[in-house]
N, C-alpha and C positions, 0 to 999 in steps of 0.2 A: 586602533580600528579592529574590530572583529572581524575574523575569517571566516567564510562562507561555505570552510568545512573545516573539523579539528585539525591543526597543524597541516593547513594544506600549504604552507609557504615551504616547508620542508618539503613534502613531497612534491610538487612543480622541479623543485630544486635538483632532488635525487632523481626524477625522471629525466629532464634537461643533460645529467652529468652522463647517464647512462643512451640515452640517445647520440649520443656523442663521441660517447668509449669508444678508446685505440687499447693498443696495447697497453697493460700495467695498468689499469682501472680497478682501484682497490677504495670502495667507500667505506668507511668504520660506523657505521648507526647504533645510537648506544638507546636503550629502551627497555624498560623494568618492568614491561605488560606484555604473554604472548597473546594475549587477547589480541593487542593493539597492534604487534609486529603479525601476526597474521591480516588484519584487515589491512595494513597498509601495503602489505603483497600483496592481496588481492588488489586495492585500487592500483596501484603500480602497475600488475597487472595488464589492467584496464586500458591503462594513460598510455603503456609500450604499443599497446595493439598485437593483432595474431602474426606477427611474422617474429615476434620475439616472445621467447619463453625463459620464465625464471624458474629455476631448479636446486629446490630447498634440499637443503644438506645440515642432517643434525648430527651433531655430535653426543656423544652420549655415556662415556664411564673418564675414568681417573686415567689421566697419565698419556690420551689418546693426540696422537702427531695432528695439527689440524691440516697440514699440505698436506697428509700422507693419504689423508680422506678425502680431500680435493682429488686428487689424484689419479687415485683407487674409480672415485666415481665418474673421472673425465673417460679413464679405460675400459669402461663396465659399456654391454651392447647396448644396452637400452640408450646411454646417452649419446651412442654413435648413432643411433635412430632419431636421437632429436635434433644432431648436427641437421643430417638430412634431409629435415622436416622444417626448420626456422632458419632463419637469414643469421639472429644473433642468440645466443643464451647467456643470460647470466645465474649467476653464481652465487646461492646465497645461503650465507652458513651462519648453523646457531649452536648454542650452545656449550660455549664457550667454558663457559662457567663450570660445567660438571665435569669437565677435565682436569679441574683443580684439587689440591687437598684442601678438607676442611678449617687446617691448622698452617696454611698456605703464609699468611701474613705474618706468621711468628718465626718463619727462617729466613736466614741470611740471603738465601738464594732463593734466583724464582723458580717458580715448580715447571717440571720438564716438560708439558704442553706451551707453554710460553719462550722457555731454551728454546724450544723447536720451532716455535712461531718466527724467534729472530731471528736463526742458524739459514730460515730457508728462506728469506723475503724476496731472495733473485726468483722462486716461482713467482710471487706477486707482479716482480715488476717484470717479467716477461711474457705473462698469462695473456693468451688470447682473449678470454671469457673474462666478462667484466665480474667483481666479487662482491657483493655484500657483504659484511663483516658483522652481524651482530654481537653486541655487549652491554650491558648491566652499565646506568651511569657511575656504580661504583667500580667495576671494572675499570672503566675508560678513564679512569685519575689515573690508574698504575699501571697501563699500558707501556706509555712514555717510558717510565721508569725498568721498568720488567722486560719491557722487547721494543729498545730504541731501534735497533735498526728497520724492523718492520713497520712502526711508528713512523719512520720517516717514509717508508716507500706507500704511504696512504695518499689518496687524490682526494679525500674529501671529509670532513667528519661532521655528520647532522646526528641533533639529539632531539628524538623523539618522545619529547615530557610534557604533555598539556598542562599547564598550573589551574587551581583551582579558581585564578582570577576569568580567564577566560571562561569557564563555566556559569560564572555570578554575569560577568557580561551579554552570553549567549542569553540566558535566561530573563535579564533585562530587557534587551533586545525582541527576544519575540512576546514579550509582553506590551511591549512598545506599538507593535502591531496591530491594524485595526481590526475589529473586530469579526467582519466578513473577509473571508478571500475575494479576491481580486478577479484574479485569473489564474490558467491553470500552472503557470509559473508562477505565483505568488505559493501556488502548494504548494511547488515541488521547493520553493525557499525556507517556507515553512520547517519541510522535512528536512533539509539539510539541518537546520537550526536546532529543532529537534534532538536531532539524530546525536549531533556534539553535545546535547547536553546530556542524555543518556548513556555518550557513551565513556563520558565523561562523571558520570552516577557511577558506571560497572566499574570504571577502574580505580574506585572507593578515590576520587578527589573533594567526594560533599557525601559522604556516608547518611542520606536523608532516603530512607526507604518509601516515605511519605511523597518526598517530591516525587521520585522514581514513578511510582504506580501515577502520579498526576501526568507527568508525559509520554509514560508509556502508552495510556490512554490517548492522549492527545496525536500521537505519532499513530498511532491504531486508527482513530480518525481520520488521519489524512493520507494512510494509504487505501484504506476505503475508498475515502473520494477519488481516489485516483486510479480505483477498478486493480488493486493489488491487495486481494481480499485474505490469500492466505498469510501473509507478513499481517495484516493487523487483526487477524483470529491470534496467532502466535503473541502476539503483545496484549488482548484481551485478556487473554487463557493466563498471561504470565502475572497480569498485574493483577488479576483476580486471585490467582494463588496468593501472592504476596501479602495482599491485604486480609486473607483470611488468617495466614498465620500473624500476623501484627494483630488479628481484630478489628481490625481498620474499618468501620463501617460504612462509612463516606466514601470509600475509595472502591469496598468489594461492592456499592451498589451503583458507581459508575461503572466501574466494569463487569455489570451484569448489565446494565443496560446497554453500552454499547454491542455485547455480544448478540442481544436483541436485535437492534438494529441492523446488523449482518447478519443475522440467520433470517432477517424479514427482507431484504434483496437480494436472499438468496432464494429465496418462497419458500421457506421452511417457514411458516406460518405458526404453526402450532409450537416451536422449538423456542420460536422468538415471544410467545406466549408465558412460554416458562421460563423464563430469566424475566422477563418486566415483573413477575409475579414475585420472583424472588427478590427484587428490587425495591416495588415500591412499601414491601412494609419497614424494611431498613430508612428507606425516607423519611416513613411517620414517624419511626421511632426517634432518629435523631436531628427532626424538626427542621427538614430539608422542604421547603413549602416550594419552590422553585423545581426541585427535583421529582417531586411527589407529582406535580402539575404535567410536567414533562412524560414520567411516565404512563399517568393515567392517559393524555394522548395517544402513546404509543401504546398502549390496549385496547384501546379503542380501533387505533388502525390493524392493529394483529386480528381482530372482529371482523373490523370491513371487509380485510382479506377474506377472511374464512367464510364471507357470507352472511354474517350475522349481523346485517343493519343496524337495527334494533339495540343490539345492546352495544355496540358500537355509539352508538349515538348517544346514551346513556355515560359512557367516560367520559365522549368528548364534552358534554356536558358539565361534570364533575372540573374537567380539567380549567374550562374558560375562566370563570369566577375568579379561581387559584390565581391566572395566569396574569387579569386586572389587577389583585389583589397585589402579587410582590412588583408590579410595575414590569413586566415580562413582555415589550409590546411584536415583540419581532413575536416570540412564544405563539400570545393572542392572535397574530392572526396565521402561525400555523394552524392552529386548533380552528379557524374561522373555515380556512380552505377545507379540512378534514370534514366538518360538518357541513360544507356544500357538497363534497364527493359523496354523502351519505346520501342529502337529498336529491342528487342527480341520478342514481344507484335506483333512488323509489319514485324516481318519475317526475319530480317535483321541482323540476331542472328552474323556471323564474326563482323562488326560495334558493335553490342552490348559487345561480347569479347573483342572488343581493350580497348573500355571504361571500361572495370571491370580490365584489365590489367594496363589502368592507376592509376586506385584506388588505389590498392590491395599494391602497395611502401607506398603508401603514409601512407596512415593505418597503416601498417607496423612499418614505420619510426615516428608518434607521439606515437605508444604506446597503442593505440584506438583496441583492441582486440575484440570487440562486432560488430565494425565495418569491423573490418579484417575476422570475419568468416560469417557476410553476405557476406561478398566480395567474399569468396571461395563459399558459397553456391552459388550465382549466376555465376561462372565460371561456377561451377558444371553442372547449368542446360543448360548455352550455352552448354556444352557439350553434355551433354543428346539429345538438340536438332541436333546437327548434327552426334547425332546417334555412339558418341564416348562414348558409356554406362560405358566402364573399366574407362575412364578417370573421367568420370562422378561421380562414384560414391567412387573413390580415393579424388575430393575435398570434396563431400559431408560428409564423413568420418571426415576429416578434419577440416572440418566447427561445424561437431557434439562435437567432442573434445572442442573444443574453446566453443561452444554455453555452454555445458556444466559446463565448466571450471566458467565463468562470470555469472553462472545463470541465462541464460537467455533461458526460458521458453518456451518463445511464438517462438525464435527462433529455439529451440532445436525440437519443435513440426510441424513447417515448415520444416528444413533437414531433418527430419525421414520420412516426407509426401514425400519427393521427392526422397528419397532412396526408398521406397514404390514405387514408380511410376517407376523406373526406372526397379524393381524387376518384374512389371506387366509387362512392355514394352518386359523385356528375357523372359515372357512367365511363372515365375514363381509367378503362379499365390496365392497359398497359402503363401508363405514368404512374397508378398506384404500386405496381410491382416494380416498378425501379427502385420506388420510396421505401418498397418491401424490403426486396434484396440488398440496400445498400444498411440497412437497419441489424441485421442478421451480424455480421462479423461485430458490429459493436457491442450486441448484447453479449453476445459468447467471449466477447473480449474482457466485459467488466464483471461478467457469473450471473448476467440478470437471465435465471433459468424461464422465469415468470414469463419475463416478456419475450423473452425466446421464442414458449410456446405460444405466446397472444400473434407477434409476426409468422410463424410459419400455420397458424390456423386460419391468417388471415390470408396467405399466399395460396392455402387449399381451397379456400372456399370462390377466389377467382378462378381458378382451374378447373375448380368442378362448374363452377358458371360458364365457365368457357369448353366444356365440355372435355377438357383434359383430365380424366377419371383417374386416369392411371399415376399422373403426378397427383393428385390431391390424394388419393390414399398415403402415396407412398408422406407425403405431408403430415396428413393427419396422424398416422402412426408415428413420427415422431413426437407430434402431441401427444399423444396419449403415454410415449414412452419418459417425457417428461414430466408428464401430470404425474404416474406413478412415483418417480423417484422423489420430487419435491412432497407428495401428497397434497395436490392442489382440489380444492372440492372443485372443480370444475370437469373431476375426473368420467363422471359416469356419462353428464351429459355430451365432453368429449367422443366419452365411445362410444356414444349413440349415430353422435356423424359419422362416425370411421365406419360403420357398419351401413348406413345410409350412403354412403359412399360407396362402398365394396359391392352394394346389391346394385347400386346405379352403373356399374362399370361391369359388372355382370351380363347384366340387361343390352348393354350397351355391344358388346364380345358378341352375347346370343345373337342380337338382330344384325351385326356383319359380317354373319357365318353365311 
């Protein structure tokens, strides 16, 4: 059976022993990666909780007592500050290895870090503090042999070695998976899965630089989805390096396209412009017809953003054809929805409706849920625009359930904005600022800066309706102070209200003087 994180049967194991720990708790953990002995402190970590603290102790030249460092650092103030501070601390020493001589194995004797290991093992088994014992699986054969008596005063020895079979399995496994997420646990299964086989790539058990940047991407994706924006810029940015020095062309023009797609929910607009651009002629070139399709979509939306209908329109155009052509149906009717947003954008909200009516089967029928409830929220608001509010706010409902369902965030904080809006348009004006304010902490929570400023210019413009001047400036200046940083063209007309606002609150001071 596959594990649901790398070698977490060990680690349950070594938490369980150290939750536990009496006196003389001495675990031996042998592990040939500090990549991997560092993160599995960290999760250990995690799994003790904040009343225990683990306190790494490195060893470091030839010939060095490893109790004498124990020791030295049980007496040192700082750790008389942690006593104080934690209920338990353990003990965790590394480095074993560079205590030794290089020509160690060719004498009769063992080298005098290990004499000293045996000579002192009554520390071990009297220590309060429970000990880690990190070593090298080459190490751990000639412990035994080298320092029997400290050998024997050990409570435990786990080995910390992911074999390369587990890597072929994990990778199986999430291939095995279907093609849409689920829910928002289905990501976050995802990302464990991921996670193992990458990090299982870094510690060279399938030396394939090629897979690597393929899930490095894919792992970059699902922390996106899951509003942890900086972890998959960091894996974009890596696997884009990567494939540049291989030449990898497949691989540098996914991950310029994904970087697109995060710097466009992040309203970097023009940023996410430049990486599609740099992408899609890598597609033509190496006759990626799927991927060229893809991107031309996603120019099109970097367009709409920016305000330019028109040649927005013009991609998505380009892209549809492509998208029939390699049989891309989920694809087809993103690009279907993109070009109703266009024509609801220019007014032509029924045309916009047919186009989201096309979609909304299709969606349907591969199973793509995340795509099925943009599709109702965009009925939704055709509706809204032609003033069919009941109708309107029955897909929005709709849409919210689903967004829900698949965790998706940034979605579920866009339906709720437009349930809001539809609540202000009947005139009820405090139910739409619930819808408001409950919207706020989720945008700011997943980086959506965009829509950030869409709810809090939405929350101004009730308050100035409501004759509350003083919060809707204070409102709209933060619009404005995010329209700048993003550079949203929505900027000037922004500070046209904030200035109409300022002079109405003005107005308003003069006459209750």
């Amino acid at each position: 059976m596959v594990l649901d994180t790398l070698l977490d049967e060990q680690l349950e194991e070594l938490s369980a022993v150290l939750e536990m720990a009496e006196i003389g708790t001495v675990v031996i953990c042998a592990c040939n990666s500090s990549t991997l002995r560092r993160e599995i402190i960290t999760e250990l970590q995690g799994k003790l909780g904040p009343k225990v603290k683990i306190v790494d102790i490195v060893l470091s030249h030839e010939g060095e007592n490893p109790v004498r460092v124990l020791l030295n650092a049980e007496k040192s103030q700082d750790f008389k500050k942690l006593q104080e501070e934690y209920q338990k601390l353990v003990l965790s020493l590394s480095g074993l290895e560079k205590t030794l001589p290089s020509n160690y194995r060719k004498k009769s004797r063992a080298p005098k870090s290990l004499q000293d290991l045996n000579l002192t093992r009554d520390y071990f088994l009297e220590s309060r503090n429970p000990v880690l014992f990190w070593v090298s699986t080459g190490l751990l054969s000639e412990i035994p042999v080298m320092s029997p008596d400290f050998w024997r005063a050990r409570t435990k020895v786990l080995e910390f070695q992911p074999s390369f079979e587990v890597i072929k399995q994990s990778m199986r496994q999430l291939a095995d998976l279907p093609m849409f997420v689920k829910d928002v646990e289905d990501i976050k299964r995802r990302v464990r899965i991921t996670k193992r086989i990458l990090r299982g790539l870094n510690l060279g058990l399938h030396k394939d630089k090629y897979d690597y940047i393929s899930h490095a991407n894919t792992l970059g994706n699902l922390y996106h989805r899951l509003g942890e924006n900086a972890k998959a810029k960091r894996l974009y940015e890596e696997s884009k390096a990567i494939a540049e020095d291989l030449g990898y062309e497949q691989g540098l023009s996914d991950s310029l396209h994904q970087l697109g797609l995060l710097a466009k929910d992040l309203g970097d607009y023009a940023q996410a412009l430049f990486y599609y651009e740099q992408s899609l002629p890598i597609s033509r070139d190496v006759g990626d017809r799927a991927g060229e399709a893809i991107t031309l979509n996603n120019i099109g939306g970097a367009y709409s953003d920016l305000g330019q209908n028109e040649t927005a329109l013009e991609y998505y155009e380009q892209s549809l054809p492509i998208r029939r052509e390699v049989g891309d149906r989920q694809g087809e009717a993103t690009t279907l929805n993109n070009i109703g947003l266009v024509y609801s954008d220019l007014g032509q909200t029924e045309t916009a409706l047919e186009c989201y009516e096309q979609a909304l089967p299709i969606l349907s029928g591969v199973g793509d849920r995340r795509g099925e409830a943009t599709t109702l929220n965009n009925i939704g608001g055709a509706y809204s625009d032609l003033d069919r509010k009941d109708e309107a706010l029955e897909y929005y409902e709709q849409s919210l359930s689903i967004r829900r369902e698949v965790g998706d965030r940034r979605g579920e904080a866009t339906t709720l904005n437009n349930i809001g809006g539809v609540y202000n348009d009947l005139g009820k004006q405090e139910t739409a600022l619930e819808y408001f304010e409950r919207i706020l902490p989720i945008r700011r929570e997943v980086g959506d800066r965009t829509g950030e400023a869409v709810t809090l210019s939405n929350i101004a413009f009730i308050f100035a309706d409501q004759g509350r001047l003083a919060d809707a400036v204070s409102f709209m200046e933060r619009v404005v102070e995010i329209d700048k940083e993003i550079r949203h063209p929505d900027l000037e007309q922004d500070r046209a209200e904030l200035e109409d606002f300022r002079q109405r609150l003005q107005e308003q001071e003069g006459g209750s003087q």
